[in-house]
C-alpha positions as CSV (number, residue, x, y, z in Angstrom):
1,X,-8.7,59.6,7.8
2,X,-5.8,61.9,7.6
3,X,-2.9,61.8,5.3
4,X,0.4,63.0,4.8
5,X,3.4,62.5,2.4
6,X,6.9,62.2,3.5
7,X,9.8,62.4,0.5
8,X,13.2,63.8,0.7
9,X,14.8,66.5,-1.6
10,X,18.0,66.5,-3.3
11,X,20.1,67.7,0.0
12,X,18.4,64.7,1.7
13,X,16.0,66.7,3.7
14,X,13.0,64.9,4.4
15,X,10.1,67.2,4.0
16,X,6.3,66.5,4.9
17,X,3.0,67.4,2.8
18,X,0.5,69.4,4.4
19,X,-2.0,67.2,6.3
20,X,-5.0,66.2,4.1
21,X,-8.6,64.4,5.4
22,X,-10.1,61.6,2.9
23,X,-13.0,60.1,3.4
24,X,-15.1,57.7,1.5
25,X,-16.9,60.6,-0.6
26,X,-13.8,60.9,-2.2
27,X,-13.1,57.1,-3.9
28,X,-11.4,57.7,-7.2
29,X,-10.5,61.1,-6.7
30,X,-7.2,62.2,-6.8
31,X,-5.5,63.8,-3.7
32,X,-2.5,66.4,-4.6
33,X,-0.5,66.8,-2.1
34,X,0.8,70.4,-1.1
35,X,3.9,71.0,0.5
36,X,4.1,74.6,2.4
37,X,7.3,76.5,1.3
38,X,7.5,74.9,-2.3
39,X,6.1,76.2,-5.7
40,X,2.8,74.9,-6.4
41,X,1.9,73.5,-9.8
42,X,-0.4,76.7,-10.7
43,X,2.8,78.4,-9.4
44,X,5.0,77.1,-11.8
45,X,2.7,77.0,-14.4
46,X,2.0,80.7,-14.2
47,X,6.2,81.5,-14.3
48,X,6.5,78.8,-17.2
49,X,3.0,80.3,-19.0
50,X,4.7,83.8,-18.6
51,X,8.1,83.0,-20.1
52,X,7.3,80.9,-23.0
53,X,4.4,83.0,-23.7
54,X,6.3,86.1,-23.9
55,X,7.8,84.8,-26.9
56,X,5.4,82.8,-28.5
57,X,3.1,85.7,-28.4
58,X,5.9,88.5,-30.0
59,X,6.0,90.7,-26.7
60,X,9.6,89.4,-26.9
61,X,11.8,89.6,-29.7
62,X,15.2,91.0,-29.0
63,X,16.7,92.5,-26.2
64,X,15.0,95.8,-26.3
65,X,11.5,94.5,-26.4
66,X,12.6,91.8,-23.1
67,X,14.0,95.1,-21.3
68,X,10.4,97.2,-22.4
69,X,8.7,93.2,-20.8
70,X,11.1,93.5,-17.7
71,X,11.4,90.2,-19.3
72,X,14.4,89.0,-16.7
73,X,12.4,89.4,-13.7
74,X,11.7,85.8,-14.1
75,X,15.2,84.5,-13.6
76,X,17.5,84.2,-10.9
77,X,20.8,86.7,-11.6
78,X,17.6,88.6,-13.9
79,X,19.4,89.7,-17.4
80,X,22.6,87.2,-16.4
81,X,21.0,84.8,-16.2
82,X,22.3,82.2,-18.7
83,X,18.8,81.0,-19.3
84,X,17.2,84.6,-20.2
85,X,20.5,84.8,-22.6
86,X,19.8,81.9,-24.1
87,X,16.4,82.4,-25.0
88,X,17.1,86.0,-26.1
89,X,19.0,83.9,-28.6
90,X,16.8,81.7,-29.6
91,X,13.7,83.9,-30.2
92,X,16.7,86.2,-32.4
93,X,17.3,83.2,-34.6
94,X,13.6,82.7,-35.4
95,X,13.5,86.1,-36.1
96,X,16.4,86.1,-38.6
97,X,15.2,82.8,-40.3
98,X,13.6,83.8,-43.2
99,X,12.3,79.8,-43.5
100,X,10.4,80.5,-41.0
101,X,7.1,82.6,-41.1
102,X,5.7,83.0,-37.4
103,X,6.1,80.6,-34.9
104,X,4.1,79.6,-31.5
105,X,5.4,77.9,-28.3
106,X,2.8,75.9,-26.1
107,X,4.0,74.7,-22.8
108,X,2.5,71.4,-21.0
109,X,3.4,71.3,-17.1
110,X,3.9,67.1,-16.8
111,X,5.1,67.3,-12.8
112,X,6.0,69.6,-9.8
113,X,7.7,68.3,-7.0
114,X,10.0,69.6,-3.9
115,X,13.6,70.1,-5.2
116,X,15.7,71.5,-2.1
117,X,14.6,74.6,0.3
118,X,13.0,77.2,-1.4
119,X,13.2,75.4,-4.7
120,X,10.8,73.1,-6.9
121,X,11.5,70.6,-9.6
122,X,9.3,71.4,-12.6
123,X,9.3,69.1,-15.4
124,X,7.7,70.5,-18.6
125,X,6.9,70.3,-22.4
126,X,7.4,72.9,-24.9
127,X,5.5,72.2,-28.5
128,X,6.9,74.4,-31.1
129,X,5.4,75.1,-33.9
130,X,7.2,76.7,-37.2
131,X,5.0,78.2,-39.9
132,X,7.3,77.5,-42.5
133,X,4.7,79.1,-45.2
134,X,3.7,75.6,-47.3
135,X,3.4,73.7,-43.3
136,X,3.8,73.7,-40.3
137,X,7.2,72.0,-38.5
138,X,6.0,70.6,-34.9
139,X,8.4,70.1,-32.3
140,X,7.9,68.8,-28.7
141,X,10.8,68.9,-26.0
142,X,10.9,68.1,-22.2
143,X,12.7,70.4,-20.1
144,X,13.5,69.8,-16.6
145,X,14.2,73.8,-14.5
146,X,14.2,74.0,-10.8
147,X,12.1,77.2,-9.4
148,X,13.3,78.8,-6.6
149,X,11.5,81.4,-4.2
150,X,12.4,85.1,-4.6
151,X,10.6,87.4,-2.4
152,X,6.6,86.9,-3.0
153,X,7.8,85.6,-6.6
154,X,9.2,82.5,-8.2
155,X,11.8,82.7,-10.4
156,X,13.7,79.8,-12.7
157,X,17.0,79.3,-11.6
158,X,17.8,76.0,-13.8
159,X,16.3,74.4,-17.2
160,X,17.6,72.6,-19.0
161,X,16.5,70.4,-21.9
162,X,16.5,66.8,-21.4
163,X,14.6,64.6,-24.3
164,X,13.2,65.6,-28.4
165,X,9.5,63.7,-27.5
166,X,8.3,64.5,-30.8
167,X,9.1,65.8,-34.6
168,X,7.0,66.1,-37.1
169,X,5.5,68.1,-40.6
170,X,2.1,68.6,-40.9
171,X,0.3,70.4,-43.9
């Protein structure tokens, strides 16, 4: 047997999975479907394992150091990009904050699906964790970012923050 999944995207564009054969071999397996043109999950996960990896593991720290990364080659508009800006930010105030003593990002891809041509819905977790010296602070949020084909590259073009999962001390 063959099978192959219609959805449409945003624009309303109805788009079709790549054909896939099942046969009875396969009972409780679980059949991903690919869809030619669109990000695939160990796309997406490589782009969001790259950004938030950059700054969890210090390579970026400020401006300088994401310029030395080429650090904005993974957003749309690069360094104008109102998402590289606002991390740049962010990993700023954890530097400045003298409550906290190092801190680690750990990203959790949840679902990849076709957003609109050339672009993939990505919906993600990031768990932060604060050393704060006496414990750690753990954080989880779910962001939502659409990736968009640039070249032979992905790039995020959208995230945005959508729901505080979890919050939490631990010694």
């Amino acid at each position: 047997m063959t099978v192959q999944l219609s959805m449409k995207t945003a624009s309303g564009k109805v788009v079709n999975s790549d054909k896939t054969k099942i046969d009875m071999s396969m009972d409780g397996s679980t059949v991903t479907p690919v869809f030619s043109g669109f990000a695939s999950t160990d796309d997406v996960s490589d782009l969001i394992n790259n950004i938030w990896g950059d700054i969890s593991d210090g390579t970026v720290t400020d401006a300088d150091s994401a310029n030395d990364d080429d650090f904005d080659d993974y957003f749309t508009g690069g360094s104008t990009s109102i998402i590289y800006q606002d991390l740049l930010k962010m990993v700023d105030s954890y530097q400045k904050n003298d409550h906290i003593d190092d801190y680690e990002m750990e990203p959790t891809i949840k679902k990849v699906v076709p957003y609109d041509t050339g672009q993939t819905m990505v919906t993600y977790d990031i768990k932060y964790t604060f050393d704060n010296g006496s414990h750690d602070h753990i954080q989880v949020f779910e962001y939502e970012a659409i990736i968009q084909k640039s070249g032979d590259n992905y790039k995020m073009k959208t995230n945005r923050l959508t729901n505080k999962v979890s919050d939490y001390d631990k010694d």
